[in-house]
Structure formats: structure tokens, C-alpha cells
N, C-alpha and C positions, 0 to 999 in steps of 0.2 A: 725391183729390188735385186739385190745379187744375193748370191746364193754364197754361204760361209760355212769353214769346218766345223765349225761347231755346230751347226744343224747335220749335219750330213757324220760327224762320228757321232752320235747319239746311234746309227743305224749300223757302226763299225764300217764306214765309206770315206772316201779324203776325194778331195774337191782334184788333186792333182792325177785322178787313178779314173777318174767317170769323164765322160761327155753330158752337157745338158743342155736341153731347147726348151723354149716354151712350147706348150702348145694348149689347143682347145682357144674359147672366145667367151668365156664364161663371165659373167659381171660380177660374181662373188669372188669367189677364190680365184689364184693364182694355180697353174697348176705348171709343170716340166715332167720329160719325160728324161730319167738319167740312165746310163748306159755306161756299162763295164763293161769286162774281158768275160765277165761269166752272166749275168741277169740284165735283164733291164727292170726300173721300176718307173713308176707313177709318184713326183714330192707333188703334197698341194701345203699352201700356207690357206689354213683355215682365218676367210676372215672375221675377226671377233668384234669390228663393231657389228657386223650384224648378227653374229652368234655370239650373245655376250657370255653362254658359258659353254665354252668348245668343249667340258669335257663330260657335259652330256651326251654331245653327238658320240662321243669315244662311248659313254657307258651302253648308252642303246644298241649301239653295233655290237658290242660286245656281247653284249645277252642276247642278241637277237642270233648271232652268229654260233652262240651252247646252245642254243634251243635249236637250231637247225642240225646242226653236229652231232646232237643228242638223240633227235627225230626222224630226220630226215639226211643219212650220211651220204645219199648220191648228192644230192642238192648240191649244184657250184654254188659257192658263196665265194666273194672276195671278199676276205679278211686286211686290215693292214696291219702291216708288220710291229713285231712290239722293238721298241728301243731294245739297248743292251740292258733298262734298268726294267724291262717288262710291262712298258708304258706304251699305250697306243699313240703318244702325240708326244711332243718334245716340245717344250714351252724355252723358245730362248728369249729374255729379258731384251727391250726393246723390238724386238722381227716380231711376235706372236709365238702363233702354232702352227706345227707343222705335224704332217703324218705321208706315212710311206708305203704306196702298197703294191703288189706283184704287178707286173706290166703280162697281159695274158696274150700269150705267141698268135698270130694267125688272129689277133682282133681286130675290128672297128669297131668306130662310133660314126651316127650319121647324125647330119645335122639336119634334114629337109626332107619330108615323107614326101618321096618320089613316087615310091606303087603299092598300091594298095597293100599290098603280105610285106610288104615294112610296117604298114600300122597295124595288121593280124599279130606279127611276130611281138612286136612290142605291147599289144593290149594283152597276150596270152601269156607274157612273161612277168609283166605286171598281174594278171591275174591268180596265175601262180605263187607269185610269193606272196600273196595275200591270203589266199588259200593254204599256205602250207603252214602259215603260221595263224588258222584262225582259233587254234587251240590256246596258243601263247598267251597266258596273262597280261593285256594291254594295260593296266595298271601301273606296271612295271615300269616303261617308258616316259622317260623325260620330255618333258615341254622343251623343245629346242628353238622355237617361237611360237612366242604367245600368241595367239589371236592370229596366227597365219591364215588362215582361211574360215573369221567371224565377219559374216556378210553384215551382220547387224549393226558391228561396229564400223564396220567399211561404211555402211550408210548414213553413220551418225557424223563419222569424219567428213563425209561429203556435205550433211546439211549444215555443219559446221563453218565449212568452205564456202557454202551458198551467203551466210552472215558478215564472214571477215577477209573474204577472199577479194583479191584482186580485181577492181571495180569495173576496167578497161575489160580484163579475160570472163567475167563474169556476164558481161553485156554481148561480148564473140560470140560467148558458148550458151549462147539462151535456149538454143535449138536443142544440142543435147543435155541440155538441164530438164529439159520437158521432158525429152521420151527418157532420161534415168528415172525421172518422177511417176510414169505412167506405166512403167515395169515394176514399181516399188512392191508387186505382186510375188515378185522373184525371191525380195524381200521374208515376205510372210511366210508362204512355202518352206524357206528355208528354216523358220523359225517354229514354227509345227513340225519338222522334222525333228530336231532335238527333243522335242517333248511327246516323241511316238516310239514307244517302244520294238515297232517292227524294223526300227531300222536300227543296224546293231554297229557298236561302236569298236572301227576294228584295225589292225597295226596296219597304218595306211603312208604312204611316199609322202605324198603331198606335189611331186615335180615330176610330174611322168611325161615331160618333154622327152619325143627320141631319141636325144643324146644320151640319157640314162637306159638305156640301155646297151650292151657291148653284144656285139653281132658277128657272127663268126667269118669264115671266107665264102662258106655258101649263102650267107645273108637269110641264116638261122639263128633267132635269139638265143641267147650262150647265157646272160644274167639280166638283171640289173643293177645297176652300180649308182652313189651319188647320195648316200640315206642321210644326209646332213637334216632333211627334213621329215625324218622317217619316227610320227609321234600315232597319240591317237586320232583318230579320224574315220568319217565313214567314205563308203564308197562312193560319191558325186563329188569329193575332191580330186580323187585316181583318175574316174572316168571323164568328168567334166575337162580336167586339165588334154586329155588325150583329145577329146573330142574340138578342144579349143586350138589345140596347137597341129590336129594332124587331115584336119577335112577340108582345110581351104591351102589352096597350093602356095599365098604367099603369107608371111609372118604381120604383126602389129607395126612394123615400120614402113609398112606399104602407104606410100600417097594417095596413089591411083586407087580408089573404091570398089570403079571396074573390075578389078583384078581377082575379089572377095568372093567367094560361092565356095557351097557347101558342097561337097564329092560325097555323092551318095553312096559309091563304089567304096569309099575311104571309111564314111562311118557305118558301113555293114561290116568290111574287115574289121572294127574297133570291137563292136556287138562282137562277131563270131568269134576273134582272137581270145576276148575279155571271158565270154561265157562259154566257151570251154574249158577253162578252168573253173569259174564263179557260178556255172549253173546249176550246182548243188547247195553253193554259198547263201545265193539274193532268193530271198523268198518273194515273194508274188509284188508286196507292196514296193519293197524296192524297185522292181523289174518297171514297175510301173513309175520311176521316174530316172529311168535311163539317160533319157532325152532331157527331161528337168537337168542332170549333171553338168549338163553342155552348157546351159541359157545360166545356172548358178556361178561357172566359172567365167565363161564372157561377162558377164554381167561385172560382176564381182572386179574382173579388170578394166574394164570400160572404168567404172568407178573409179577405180583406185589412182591413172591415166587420169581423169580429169580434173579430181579434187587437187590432186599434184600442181596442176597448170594453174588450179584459181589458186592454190598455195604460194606461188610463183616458182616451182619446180624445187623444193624444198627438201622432197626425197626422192625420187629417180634420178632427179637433175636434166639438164638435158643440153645435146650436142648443139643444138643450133633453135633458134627461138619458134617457138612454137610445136617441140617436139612431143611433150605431151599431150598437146591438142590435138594434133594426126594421130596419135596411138590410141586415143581417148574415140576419136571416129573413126576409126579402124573396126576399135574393136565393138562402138553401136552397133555398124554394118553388117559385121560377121554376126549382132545376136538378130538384126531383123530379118536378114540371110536364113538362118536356123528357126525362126517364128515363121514365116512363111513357107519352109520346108517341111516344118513339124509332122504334118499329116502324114505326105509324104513317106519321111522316115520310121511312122508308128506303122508304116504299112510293110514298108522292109524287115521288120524284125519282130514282125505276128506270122511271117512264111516258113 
């Protein structure tokens, strides 16, 4: 889309006075990075078919941003900028929403955990802000998506799919119809979780892929950024998503299978980055499903990957035919990778 005055003096800026480029790879928002004679910032156009009420995500940050302010005043938080009318987002009639926030001198982001103390840095800054807000009244916080991470409904969706879904993809994918069926344990677990009081319901990301975090030039975590998904939750959505996205060296679009294995070296950094912050946090019973976090989140997108496919690719969509079926067995892989590991790993992080 192009970018127009009217989004940009909402922030007192003129489209003829900045520079702007896209940047980032992101499947939701839009984002640019605009550049004057004095600041750079960060526009993202929030998108609202998937956030159907953007100006939750605005309230959450908000509060969560006076509660840090108020608590904890070293704490970097990135704030985005209010409009000139005091408004964290600028809704223009037909474009959406948009918001604008400081571009931080001397940052990155990384897209690809390369070595190991990229995934410490990141589990320990995520663990941190978790930590620093376990005081904060979670109640407080907006549902910015429902159901974002209810496994239980992920499964129903899928047995659904197994009924009405596409007869031809239904009959490909028999292979991984079974072993989703024969983990349905992952299932259960998760649903005993909710109704165990030892496991505390706490202000959680939900997307703690390492682009969410901003890394400075010595390739020390500086924040975390990106809280569009920042609702209640517990801890096996944070750490599951880390463990899903940062121990096998290549991402869910891999073909090659081969490729898939667990970096033991990657999820001890996860562990020690996470629970130096969180090891006052997880009392015993959590600690004790550390590893569970990792198989609820692969799991949880295996699922979601293949119900799409018998959908006939209804909500991811997909580039070229048969793309969610590869994601779909990607992401089997990486969980029987991590089931065969398990031991393994419950031995790494009892030392």
C-alpha cells in the first residue's frame, strides 16, 4: 500500500520531509522504517482482519507500559508514540491502523538463531519481562486473540477436518493423521493444566520468535518488542514457542526432514537464559514441564499446518500446492525429534 499524509501528520510528519522503506518479513503487519533530518522511527499498519479490535493491542501496551514506569523505571520499554490527539494508533477510514514507534540507535533484530547465547539472550529477556511484571493484575489485559493458543480447540478443529475435509488430502495425509491421534496425550496434559492450580496464570507474549526481540551491537538483548499478542497465558506458550522456533537450525518451511534435529546446546541456552530470570518465578510443578512447553507448541502447529491442508488451505493459504502439508511434516518431525530427545534433555537441565 502506499503510505499518505494523512497517516504520517497524525504524528506531525509530511510524506515530502521523511524517507521510507519497507522492511522486516512479517505475515501480519506491514511495517517501514521512516527517516528525517532529526529521528528515525518504526510505522506498522496493524492488521485488523486478524486483530479485529486493534485498540486492545493499544490498551494493553498501555497499561502494561504505567505499570513498568511506575515499578520498574530502569526497565527499556518501547512505548509507541501518541498522535498529536494523544492516541496510540491513528485509524484512517479505508487504510486501517497504524501506530509509530521510536527506531532504537545501534539495534537489531535477528531472524535465525545462529548461536547458542542468541537463544540465552532471548529466553532471558523474555523471561524478564515476565518476571518483572508477575505482580501486574493479568486480569486487566485484553484478549487480542481468542483462542490463540487453546490446544483443545486446535483439536477439535482438526477432528473436524478429519469429517469434512478434503477427501484426496485426507487420504495423502493418513500417515500424519495417526501419529496427531496417538499424541492426543499432548492433548490432555494440556487440559489438566488449566484445572491445576500450581500453574499460575501469567502476563505472557505469546510469539517469542527471535525477531521479537531487539539486540544491540554487542548481540545483548536490549527488550522485547512486538506485544500485539501480549494477553493472559502461562508459561509453556513463551517457552514452548522458544523452544519450537530456536533448537532446530532450519524454520517449518524446510522440505528436507534431514535437515530437523534438536540442538541440545540451543535448548540448554533456552533453560539457562529463561531461568535466570524465572527461577524464582516456576515453582517445582511447572519446572516439571519445561520440556512438555516445547511438544504443546510443535504439537499445537503440526496441527494447525495440517487441518489447514484437509481445509484446502482456507487460513494460512499457501504459496505453491501442497504447502501446508510440508509445514504440517515439518513440524511432526521436529516433535518426534524432541520425544526421542526428551530424556536426553531432562538430563541437561537436572545439572
Amino acid at each position: 500500500m502506499e503510505l499518505t499524509d494523512e497517516i504520517l501528520s497524525a504524528y506531525n510528519l509530511r510524506i515530502a520531509d521523511v524517507r521510507m522503506e519497507p522492511i522486516g518479513n512479517g505475515l501480519i503487519n506491514a511495517t517501514w522504517r521512516i527517516n528525517n533530518s532529526h529521528n528515525s522511527y518504526i510505522l506498522q499498519k496493524v492488521n485488523h482482519q486478524i486483530f479485529k479490535i486493534p485498540e486492545s493491542i493499544a490498551s494493553n501496551v498501555r497499561i502494561v507500559a504505567d505499570y513498568l514506569r511506575n515499578n520498574y523505571p530502569d526497565y527499556f520499554f518501547i512505548s509507541p508514540i501518541q498522535t498529536k490527539n494523544g492516541q496510540e494508533m491513528v485509524h484512517i477510514d479505508h487504510d486501517g491502523y497504524f501506530r509509530l514507534i521510536p527506531f532504537v540507535k545501534n539495534s537489531h533484530t535477528i531472524n535465525t538463531v545462529e548461536m547458542p547465547q542468541q537463544a540465552f539472550e532471548a529466553a532471558k529477556k523474555f523471561g524478564e519481562f515476565t518476571r518483572l511484571l508477575s505482580g501486574f493484575p493479568v486480569e486487566k489485559l485484553k484478549i487480542t486473540l481468542p483462542d490463540f493458543h487453546n490446544l483443545t480447540l486446535r483439536y477439535r478443529q482438526f477432528s473436524e477436518a478429519l469429517e469434512n475435509g478434503n477427501k484426496t488430502r485426507l487420504q495423502q495425509s493418513k500417515e500424519y493423521i495417526q501419529f496427531i491421534k496417538e499424541q492426543k496425550n499432548i492433548v490432555d496434559i494440556y487440559e489438566s493444566i488449566l484445572n491445576n492450580p500450581s500453574f499460575k496464570l501469567r502476563v505472557t507474549h505469546h510469539d517469542t520468535k527471535i525477531s521479537n526481540v531487539l539486540f544491540d551491537s554487542q548481540n545483548r538483548g536490549l527488550c522485547v518488542i512486538d506485544l500485539d499478542t501480549l494477553m493472559p497465558g502461562y508459561f509453556i506458550s513463551d517457552v514452548g514457542d522458544m523452544i519450537r522456533t530456536y533448537v532446530s537450525p532450519v524454520n517449518e518451511e524446510e522440505k528436507d526432514l534431514s535437515k530437523i534435529e534438536i540442538r541440545e546446546a540451543y535448548f540448554k541456552s533456552i533453560w539457562d537464559g529463561y531461568m535466570s530470570e524465572m527461577g524464582n518465578e516456576l515453582n517445582a510443578e511447572e519446572r516439571r514441564h519445561f520440556i512438555y512447553a516445547g511438544k504443546f507448541m510443535i504439537y499445537m502447529q503440526a496441527i494447525r499446518f495440517l487441518t489447514d491442508h484437509l481445509n484446502n488451505d482456507t487460513y494460512y493459504g499457501a504459496k505453491y500446492e501442497g504447502q501446508n502439508f510440508v509445514r504440517a511434516g515439518n513440524q511432526i518431525a521436529l516433535l518426534q525429534k524432541l520425544i526421542e530427545k526428551e530424556n536426553t534433555l531432562k538430563n541437561l537441565i537436572k545439572k
